[in-house]
C-alpha positions as CSV (number, residue, x, y, z in Angstrom):
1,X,0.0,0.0,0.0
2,X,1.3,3.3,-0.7
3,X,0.7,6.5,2.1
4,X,1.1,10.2,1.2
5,X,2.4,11.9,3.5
6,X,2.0,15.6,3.6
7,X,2.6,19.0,6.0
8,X,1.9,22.6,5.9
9,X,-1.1,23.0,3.6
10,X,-1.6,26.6,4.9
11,X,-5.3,26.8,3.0
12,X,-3.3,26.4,-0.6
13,X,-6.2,24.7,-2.7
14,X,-4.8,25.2,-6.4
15,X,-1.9,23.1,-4.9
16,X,-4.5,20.4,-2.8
17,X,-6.3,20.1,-5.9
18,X,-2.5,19.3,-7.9
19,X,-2.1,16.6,-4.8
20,X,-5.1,15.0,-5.3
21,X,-4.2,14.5,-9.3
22,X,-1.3,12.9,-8.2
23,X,-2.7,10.9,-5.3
24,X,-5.0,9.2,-8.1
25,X,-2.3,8.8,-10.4
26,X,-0.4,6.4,-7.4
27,X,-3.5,5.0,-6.9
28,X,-3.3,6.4,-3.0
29,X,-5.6,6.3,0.0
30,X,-4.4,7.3,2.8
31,X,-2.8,10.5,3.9
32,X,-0.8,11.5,7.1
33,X,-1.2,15.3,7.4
34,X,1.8,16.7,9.9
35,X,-0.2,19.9,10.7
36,X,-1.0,23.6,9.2
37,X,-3.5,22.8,7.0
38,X,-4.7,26.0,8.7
39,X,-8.3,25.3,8.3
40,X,-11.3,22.8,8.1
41,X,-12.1,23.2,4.6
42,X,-8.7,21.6,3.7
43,X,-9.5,18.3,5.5
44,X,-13.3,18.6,4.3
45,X,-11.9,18.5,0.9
46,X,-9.9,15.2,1.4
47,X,-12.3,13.7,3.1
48,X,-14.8,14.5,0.6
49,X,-12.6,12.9,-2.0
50,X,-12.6,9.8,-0.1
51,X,-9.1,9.8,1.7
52,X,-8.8,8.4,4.8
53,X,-6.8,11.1,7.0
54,X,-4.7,10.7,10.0
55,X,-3.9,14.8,11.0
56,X,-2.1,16.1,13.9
57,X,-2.3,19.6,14.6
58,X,0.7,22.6,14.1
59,X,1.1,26.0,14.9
60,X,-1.0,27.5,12.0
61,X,-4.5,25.6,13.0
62,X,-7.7,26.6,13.6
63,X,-8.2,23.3,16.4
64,X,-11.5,24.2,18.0
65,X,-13.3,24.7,14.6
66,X,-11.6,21.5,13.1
67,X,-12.4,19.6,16.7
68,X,-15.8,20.1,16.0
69,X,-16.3,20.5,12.0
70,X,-17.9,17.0,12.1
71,X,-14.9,15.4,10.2
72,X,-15.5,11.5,9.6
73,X,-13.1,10.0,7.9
74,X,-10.2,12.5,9.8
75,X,-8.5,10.8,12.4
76,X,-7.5,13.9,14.6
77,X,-4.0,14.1,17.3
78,X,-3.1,17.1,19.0
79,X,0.5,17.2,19.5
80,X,1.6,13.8,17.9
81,X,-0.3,11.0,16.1
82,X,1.0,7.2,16.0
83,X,-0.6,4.3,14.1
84,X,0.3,1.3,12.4
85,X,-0.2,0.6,9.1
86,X,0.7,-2.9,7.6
87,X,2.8,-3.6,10.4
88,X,4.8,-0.3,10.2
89,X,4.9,1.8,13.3
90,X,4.7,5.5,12.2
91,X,4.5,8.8,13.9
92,X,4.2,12.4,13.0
93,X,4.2,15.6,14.4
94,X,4.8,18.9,13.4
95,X,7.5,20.2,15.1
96,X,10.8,19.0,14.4
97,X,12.5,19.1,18.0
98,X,9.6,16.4,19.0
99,X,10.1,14.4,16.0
100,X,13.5,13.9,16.8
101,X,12.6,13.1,20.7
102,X,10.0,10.5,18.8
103,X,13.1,9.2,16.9
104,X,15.2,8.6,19.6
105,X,12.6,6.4,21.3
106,X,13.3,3.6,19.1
107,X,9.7,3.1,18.6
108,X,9.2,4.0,15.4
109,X,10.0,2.7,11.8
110,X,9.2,6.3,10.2
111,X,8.8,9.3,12.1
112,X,7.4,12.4,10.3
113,X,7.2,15.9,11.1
114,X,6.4,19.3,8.9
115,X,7.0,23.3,9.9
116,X,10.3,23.9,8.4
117,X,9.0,23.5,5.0
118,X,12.0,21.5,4.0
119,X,11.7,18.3,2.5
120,X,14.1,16.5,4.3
121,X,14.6,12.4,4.8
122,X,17.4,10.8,6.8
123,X,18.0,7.4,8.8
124,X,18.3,7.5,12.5
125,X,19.5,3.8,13.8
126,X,16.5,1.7,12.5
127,X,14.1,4.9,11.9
128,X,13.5,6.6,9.2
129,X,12.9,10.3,9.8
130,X,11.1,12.5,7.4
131,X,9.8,16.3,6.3
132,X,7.6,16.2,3.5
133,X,7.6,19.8,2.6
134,X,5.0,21.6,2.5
135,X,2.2,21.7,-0.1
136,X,1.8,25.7,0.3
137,X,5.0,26.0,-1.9
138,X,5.9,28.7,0.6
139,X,9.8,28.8,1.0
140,X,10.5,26.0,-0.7
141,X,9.2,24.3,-3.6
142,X,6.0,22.4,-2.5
143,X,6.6,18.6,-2.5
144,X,4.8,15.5,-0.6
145,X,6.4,12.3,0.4
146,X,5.3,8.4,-0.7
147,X,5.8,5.6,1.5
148,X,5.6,2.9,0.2
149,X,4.8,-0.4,3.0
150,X,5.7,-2.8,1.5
151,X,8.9,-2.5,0.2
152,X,9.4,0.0,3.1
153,X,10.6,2.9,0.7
154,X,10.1,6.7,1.2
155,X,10.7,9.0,-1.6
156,X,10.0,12.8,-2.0
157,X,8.2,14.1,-4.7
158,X,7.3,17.4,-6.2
159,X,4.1,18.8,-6.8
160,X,3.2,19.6,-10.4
């Protein structure tokens, strides 16, 4: 299965709508948000195009109106979200100083984390620790990041 993995959305639909082409291109479901999509109406439109969402909160958040924006499909973590997905443990965050404290843990196959706006992948031990950019295209180009499960690979890629 393959898992998008995106950060710092900051209310930039031309680009969301550019992510979701490419999301149906790879045939993707499922999307980890690390925070800043800024408002509701971003996860609205994912969910409304069938993703399922797991979404931690950043700086740049509106939380009480996406707490209670009746999201369904939005799986919603304040400070830091973990799951497991095909036998993968994963968590995310947005800010990079508690990525790196998730990292250390040992926990974690993939850690990710957003607010720098720097793509950004290295290996810590056995973890793999990664920004996805940011989909606003705000200091940096915007980019996403794949993972894919099974073959456990993580790749950046740019929005177009």
């Amino acid at each position: 299965m393959k898992v998008a993995i995106v950060s710092d959305s900051h209310d930039n639909f031309l680009n969301l709508e550019k992510l979701i082409l490419n999301l149906k291109k790879e045939g993707i479901k499922t999307i980890i948000h690390c925070g800043d999509a800024a408002s509701l109406e971003v996860l609205k439109t994912l969910e409304q195009k069938t993703y399922k969402v797991y979404f931690c909160f950043g700086n740049a958040d509106l939380k009480e109106k996406i707490k209670e924006g009746g999201l369904k499909k939005v799986k919603i973590f304040d400070n830091f979200g973990e799951i497991k997905i095909d036998n993968l443990k994963i968590a995310f965050c947005h800010r990079p100083k508690l990525a790196k404290e998730l990292t250390k843990s040992e926990n974690y196959d993939f850690v990710f984390y957003g607010h720098t706006h720097k793509p950004w992948i290295e290996k810590i031990g056995n973890c793999n620790l990664a920004n996805p950019g940011n989909l606003a295209g705000v200091f940096f180009k915007p980019t996403f990041a794949i993972l894919d499960t099974e073959t456990k690979q993580l790749f950046l890629k740019e929005l177009f």
